[in-house]
ROLO-83862 format. One record per residue (C-alpha): residue in one letter; chain; x, y, z. Coordinates in steps of 0.2 Angstrom, whole numbers, plus 5000, padded with zeros to 4 digits. Layout:
// ROLO-83862
<site><code>a</code><unit>A</unit><X>X</X><Y>Y</Y><Z>Z</Z></site>
...
//
This chain:
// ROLO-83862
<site><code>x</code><unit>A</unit><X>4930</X><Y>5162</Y><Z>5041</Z></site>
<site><code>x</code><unit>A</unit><X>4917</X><Y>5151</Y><Z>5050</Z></site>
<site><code>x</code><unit>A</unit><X>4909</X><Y>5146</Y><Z>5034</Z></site>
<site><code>x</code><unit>A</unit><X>4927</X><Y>5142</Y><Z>5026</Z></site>
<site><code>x</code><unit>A</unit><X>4931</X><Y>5132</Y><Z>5041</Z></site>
<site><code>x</code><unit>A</unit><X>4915</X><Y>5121</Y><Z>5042</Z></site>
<site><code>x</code><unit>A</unit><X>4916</X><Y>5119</Y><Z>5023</Z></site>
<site><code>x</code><unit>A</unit><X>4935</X><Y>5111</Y><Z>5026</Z></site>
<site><code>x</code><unit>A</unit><X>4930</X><Y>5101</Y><Z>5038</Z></site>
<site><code>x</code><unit>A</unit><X>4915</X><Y>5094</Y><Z>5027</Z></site>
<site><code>x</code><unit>A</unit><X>4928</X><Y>5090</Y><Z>5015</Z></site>
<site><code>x</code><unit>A</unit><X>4941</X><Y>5082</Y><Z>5027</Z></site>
<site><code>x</code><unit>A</unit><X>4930</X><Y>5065</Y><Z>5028</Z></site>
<site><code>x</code><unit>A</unit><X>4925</X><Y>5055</Y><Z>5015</Z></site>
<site><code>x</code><unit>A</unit><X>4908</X><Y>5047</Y><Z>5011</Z></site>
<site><code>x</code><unit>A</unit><X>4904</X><Y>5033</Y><Z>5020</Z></site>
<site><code>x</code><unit>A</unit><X>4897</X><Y>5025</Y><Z>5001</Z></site>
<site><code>x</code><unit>A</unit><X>4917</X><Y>5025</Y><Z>4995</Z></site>
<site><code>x</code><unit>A</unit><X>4924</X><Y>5014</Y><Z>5008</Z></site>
<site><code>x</code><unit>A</unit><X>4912</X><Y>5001</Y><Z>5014</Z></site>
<site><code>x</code><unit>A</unit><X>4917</X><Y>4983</Y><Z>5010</Z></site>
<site><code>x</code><unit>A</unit><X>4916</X><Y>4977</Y><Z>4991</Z></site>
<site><code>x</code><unit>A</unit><X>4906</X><Y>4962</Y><Z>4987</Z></site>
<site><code>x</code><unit>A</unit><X>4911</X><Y>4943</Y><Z>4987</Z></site>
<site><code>x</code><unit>A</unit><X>4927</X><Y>4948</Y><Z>4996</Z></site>
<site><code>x</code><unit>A</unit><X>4937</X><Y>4954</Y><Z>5012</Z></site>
<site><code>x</code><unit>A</unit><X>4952</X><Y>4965</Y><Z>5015</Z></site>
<site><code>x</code><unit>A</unit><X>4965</X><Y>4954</Y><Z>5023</Z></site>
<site><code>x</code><unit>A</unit><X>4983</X><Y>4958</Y><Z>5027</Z></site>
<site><code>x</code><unit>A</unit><X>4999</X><Y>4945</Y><Z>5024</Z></site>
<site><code>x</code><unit>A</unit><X>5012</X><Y>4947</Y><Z>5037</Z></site>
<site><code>x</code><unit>A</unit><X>5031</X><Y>4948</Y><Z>5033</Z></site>
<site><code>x</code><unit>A</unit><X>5044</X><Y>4945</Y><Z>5044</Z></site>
<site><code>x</code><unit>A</unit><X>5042</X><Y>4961</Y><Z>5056</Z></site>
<site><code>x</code><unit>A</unit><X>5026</X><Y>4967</Y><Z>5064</Z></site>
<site><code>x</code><unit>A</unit><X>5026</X><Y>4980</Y><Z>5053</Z></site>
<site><code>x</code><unit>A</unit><X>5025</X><Y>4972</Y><Z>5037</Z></site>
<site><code>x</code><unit>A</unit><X>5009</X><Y>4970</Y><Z>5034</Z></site>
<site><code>x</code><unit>A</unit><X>5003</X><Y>4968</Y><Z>5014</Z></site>
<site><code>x</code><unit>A</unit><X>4985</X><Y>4973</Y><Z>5010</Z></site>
<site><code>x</code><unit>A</unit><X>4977</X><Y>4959</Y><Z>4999</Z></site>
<site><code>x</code><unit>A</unit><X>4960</X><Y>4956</Y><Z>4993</Z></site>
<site><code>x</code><unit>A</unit><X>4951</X><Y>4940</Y><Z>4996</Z></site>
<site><code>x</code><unit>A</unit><X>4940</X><Y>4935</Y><Z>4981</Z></site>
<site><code>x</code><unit>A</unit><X>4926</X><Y>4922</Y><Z>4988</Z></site>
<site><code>x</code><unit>A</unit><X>4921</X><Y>4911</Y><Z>4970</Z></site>
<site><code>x</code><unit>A</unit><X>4907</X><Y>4903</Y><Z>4970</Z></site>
<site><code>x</code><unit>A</unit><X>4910</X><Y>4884</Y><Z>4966</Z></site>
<site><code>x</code><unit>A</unit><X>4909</X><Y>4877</Y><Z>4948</Z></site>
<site><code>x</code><unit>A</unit><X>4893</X><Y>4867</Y><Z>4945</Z></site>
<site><code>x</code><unit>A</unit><X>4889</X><Y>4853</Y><Z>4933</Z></site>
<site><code>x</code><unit>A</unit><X>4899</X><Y>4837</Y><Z>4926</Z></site>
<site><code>x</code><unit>A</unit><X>4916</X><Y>4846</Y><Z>4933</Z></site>
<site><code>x</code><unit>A</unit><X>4910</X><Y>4852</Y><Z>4949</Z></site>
<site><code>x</code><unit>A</unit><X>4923</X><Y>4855</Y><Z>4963</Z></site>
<site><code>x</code><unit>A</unit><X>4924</X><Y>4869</Y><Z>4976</Z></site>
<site><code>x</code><unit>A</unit><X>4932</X><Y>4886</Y><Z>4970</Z></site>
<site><code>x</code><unit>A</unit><X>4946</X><Y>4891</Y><Z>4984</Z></site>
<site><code>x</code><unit>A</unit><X>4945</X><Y>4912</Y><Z>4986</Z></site>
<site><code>x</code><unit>A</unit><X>4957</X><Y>4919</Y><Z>4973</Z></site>
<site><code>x</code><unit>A</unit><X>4969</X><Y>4932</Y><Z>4983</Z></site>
<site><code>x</code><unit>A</unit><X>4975</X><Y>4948</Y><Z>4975</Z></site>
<site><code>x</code><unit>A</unit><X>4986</X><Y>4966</Y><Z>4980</Z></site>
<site><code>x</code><unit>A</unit><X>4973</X><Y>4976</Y><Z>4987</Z></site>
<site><code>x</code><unit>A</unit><X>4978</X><Y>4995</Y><Z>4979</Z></site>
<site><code>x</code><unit>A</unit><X>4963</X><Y>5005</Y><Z>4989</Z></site>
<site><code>x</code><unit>A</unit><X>4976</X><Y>5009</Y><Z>5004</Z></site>
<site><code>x</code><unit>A</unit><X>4965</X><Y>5014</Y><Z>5021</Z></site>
<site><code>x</code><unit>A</unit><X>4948</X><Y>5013</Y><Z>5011</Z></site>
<site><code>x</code><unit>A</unit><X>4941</X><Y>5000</Y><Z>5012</Z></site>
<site><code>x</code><unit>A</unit><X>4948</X><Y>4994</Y><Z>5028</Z></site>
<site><code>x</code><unit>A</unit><X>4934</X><Y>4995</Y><Z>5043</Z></site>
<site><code>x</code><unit>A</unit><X>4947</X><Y>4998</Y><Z>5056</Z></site>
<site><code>x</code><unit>A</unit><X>4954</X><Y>5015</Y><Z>5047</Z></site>
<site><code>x</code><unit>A</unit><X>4947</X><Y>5032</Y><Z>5049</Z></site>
<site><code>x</code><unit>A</unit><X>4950</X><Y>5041</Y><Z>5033</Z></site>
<site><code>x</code><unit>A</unit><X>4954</X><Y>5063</Y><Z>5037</Z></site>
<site><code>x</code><unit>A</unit><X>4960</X><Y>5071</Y><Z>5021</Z></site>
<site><code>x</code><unit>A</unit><X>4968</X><Y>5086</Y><Z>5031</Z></site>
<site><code>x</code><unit>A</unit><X>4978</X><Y>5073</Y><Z>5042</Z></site>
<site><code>x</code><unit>A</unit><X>4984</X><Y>5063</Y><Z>5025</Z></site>
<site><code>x</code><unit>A</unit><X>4988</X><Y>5043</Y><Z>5026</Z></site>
<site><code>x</code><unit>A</unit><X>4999</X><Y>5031</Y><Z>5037</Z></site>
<site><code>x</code><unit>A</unit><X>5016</X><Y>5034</Y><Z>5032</Z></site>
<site><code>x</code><unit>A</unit><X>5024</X><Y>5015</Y><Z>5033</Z></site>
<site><code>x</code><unit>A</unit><X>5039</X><Y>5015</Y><Z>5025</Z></site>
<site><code>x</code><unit>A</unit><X>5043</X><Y>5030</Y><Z>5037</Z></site>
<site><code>x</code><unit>A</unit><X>5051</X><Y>5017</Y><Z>5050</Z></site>
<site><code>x</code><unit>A</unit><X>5059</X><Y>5008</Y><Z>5039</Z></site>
<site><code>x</code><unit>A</unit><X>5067</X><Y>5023</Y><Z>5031</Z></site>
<site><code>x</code><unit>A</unit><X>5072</X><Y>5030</Y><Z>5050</Z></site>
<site><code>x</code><unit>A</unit><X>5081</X><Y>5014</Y><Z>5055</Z></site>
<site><code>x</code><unit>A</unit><X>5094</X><Y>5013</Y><Z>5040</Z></site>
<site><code>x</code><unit>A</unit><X>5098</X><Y>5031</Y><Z>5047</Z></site>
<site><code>x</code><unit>A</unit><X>5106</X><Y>5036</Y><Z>5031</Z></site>
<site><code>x</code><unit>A</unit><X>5094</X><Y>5050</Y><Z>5027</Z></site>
<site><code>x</code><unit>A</unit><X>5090</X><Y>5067</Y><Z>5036</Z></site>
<site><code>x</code><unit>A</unit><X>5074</X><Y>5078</Y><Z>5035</Z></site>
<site><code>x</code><unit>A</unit><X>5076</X><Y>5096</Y><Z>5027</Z></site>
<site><code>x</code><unit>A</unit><X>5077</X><Y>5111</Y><Z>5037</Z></site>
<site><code>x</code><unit>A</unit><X>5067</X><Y>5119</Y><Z>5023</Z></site>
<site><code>x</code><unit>A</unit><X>5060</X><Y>5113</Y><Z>5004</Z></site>
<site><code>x</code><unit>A</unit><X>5070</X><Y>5115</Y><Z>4991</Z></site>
<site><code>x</code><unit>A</unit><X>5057</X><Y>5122</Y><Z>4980</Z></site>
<site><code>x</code><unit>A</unit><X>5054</X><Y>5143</Y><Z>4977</Z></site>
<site><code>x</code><unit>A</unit><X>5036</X><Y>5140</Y><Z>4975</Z></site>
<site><code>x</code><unit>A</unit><X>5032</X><Y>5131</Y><Z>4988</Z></site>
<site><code>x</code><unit>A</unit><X>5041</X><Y>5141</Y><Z>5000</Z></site>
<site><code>x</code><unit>A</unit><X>5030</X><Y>5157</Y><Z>4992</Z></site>
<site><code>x</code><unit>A</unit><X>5016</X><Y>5148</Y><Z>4997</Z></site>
<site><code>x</code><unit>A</unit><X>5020</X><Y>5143</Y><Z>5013</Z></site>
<site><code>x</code><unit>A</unit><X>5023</X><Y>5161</Y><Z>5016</Z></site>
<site><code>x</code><unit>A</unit><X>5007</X><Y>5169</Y><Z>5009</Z></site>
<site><code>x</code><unit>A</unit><X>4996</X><Y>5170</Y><Z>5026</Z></site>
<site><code>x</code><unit>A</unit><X>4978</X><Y>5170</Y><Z>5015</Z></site>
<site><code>x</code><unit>A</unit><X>4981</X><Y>5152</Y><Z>5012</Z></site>
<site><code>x</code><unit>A</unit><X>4983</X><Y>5145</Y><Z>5030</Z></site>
<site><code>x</code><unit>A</unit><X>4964</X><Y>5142</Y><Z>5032</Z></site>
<site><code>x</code><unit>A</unit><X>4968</X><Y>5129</Y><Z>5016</Z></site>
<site><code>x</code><unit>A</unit><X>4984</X><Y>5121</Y><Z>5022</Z></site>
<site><code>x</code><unit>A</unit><X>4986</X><Y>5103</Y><Z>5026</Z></site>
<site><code>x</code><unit>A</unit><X>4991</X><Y>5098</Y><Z>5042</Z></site>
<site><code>x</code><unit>A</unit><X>4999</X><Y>5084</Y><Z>5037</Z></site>
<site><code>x</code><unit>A</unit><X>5015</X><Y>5091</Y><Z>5026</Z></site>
<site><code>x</code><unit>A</unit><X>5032</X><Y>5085</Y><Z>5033</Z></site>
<site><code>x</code><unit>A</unit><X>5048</X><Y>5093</Y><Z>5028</Z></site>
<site><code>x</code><unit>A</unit><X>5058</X><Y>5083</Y><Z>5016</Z></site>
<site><code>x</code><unit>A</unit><X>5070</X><Y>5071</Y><Z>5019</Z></site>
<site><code>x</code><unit>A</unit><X>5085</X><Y>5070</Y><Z>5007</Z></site>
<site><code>x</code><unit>A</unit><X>5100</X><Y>5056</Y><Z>5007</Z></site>
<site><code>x</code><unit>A</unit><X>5114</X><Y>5060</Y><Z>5020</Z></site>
<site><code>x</code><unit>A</unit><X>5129</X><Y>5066</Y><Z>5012</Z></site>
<site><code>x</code><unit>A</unit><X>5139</X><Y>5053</Y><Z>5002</Z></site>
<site><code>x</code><unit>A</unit><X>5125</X><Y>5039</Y><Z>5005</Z></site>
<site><code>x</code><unit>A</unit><X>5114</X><Y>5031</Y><Z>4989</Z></site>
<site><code>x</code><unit>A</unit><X>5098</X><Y>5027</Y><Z>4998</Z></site>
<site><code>x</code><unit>A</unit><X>5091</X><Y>5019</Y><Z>4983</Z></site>
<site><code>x</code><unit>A</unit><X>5082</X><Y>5001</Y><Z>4984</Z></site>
<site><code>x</code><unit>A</unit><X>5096</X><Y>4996</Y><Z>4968</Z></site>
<site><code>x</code><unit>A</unit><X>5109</X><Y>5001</Y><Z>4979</Z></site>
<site><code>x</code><unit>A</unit><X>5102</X><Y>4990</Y><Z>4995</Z></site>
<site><code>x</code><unit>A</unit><X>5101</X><Y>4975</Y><Z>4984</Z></site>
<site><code>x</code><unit>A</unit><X>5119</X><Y>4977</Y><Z>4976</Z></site>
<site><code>x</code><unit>A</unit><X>5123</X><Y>4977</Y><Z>4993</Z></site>
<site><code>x</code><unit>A</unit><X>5114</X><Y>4962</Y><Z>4998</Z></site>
<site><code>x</code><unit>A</unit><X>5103</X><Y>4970</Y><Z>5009</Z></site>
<site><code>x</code><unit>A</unit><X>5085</X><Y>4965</Y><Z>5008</Z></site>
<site><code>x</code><unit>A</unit><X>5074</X><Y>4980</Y><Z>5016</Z></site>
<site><code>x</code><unit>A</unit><X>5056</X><Y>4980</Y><Z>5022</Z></site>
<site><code>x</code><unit>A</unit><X>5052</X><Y>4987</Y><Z>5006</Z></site>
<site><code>x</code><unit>A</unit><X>5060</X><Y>4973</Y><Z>4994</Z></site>
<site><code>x</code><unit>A</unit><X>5050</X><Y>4960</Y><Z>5007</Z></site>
<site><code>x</code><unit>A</unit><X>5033</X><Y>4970</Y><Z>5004</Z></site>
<site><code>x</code><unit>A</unit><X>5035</X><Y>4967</Y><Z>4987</Z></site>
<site><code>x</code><unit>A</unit><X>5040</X><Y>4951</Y><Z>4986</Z></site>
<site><code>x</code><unit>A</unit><X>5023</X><Y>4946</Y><Z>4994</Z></site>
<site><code>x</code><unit>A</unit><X>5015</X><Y>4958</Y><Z>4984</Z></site>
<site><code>x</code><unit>A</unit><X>5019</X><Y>4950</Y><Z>4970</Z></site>
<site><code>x</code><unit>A</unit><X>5018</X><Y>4934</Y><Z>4976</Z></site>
<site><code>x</code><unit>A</unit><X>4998</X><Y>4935</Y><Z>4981</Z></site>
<site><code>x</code><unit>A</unit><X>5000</X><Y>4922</Y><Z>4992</Z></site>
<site><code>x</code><unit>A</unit><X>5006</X><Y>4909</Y><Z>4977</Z></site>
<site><code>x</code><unit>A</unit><X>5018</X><Y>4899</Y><Z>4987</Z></site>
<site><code>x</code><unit>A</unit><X>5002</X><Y>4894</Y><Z>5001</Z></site>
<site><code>x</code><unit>A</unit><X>4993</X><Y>4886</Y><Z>4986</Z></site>
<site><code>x</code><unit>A</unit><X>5008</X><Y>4878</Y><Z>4980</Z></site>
<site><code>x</code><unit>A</unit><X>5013</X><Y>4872</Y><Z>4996</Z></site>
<site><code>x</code><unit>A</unit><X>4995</X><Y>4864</Y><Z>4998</Z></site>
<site><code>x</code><unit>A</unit><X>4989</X><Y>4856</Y><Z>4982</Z></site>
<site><code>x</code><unit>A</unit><X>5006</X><Y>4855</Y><Z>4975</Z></site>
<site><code>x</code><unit>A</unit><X>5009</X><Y>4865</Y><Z>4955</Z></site>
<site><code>x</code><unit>A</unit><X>4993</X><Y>4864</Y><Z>4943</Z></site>
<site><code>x</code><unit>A</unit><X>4997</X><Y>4855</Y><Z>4927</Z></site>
<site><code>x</code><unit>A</unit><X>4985</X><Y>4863</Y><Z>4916</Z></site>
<site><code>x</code><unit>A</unit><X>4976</X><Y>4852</Y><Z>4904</Z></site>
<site><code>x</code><unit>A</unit><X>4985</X><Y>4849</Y><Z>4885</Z></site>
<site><code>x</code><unit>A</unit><X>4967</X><Y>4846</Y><Z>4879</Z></site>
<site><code>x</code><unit>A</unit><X>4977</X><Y>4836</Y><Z>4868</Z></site>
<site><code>x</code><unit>A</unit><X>4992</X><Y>4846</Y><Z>4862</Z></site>
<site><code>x</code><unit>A</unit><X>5011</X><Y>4842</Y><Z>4864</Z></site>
<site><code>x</code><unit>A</unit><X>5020</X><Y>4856</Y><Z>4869</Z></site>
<site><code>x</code><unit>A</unit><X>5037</X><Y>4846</Y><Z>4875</Z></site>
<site><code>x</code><unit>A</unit><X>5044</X><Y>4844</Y><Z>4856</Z></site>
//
């Protein structure tokens, strides 16, 4: 049992080689409108263009999909799972309720067989399901005119910071290189 324990517990953190910063860039996080909306992006440092066009290359900045890796203030623990953040945001419409027990036959015969304790995860929650009569769906929020914490963390997403560069150099033209492309 001692060997099975240590051998978990070797497996529960990760290698120090998988979340160290990547090169030429840095983990930053865009703020929403709450304290806790905070959108992971990647900075991109480019190195400046050089000859008879020369001009200095802003950082290019873009959705950063590693979650807690690559973050330097996270500790990442398999067994304990991730940061849930939606969970707040989900709590505060109060239109959901968690399970008393899963829905599923198979993993209520797992959860029973004692051999597999040692193995178990100590991070499984029990399920949370729509109260009755509700439609907890982000569709159903946006007919209604709602905009939740989700929908803002995906517009900024999305946006990747656009709206700062447009707001500071003004829109980019492009170049024709010659071509009309307004007939």
């Amino acid at each position: 049992m001692k060997q099975t324990s240590d051998t978990l517990a070797s497996l529960s953190t990760v290698n120090k080689a998988f979340i160290e910063s990547l090169p030429n860039s840095r983990k930053i996080f865009v703020a929403g409108s709450r304290n806790d909306i905070k959108v992971p992006m990647r900075e991109i440092k480019l190195t400046d263009t050089i000859g008879d066009l020369a001009e200095k290359n802003d950082p290019v900045h873009v959705y950063d999909t590693s979650g807690p890796y690559t973050d330097p203030t996270k500790s990442i623990n398999f067994r304990n799972g991730i940061e849930q953040h939606r969970r707040k945001w989900i709590e505060e419409r109060g239109d959901t309720e968690i399970l008393d027990s899963f829905s599923s036959s198979y993993c209520n015969k797992r959860l029973n067989d004692k051999s597999l304790d040692n193995l178990r995860f100590e991070h499984i929650l029990k399920p949370r399901s729509a109260k009755n009569g509700r439609n907890v769906t982000q569709m159903h929020y946006a007919k209604q005119g709602i905009i939740t914490p989700e929908m803002e963390f995906i517009a900024i997403r999305e946006n990747c910071r656009w709206q700062e560069y447009k707001d500071q150099i003004g829109q980019h033209k492009g170049e024709s290189f010659g071509s009309d492309w307004s007939t």
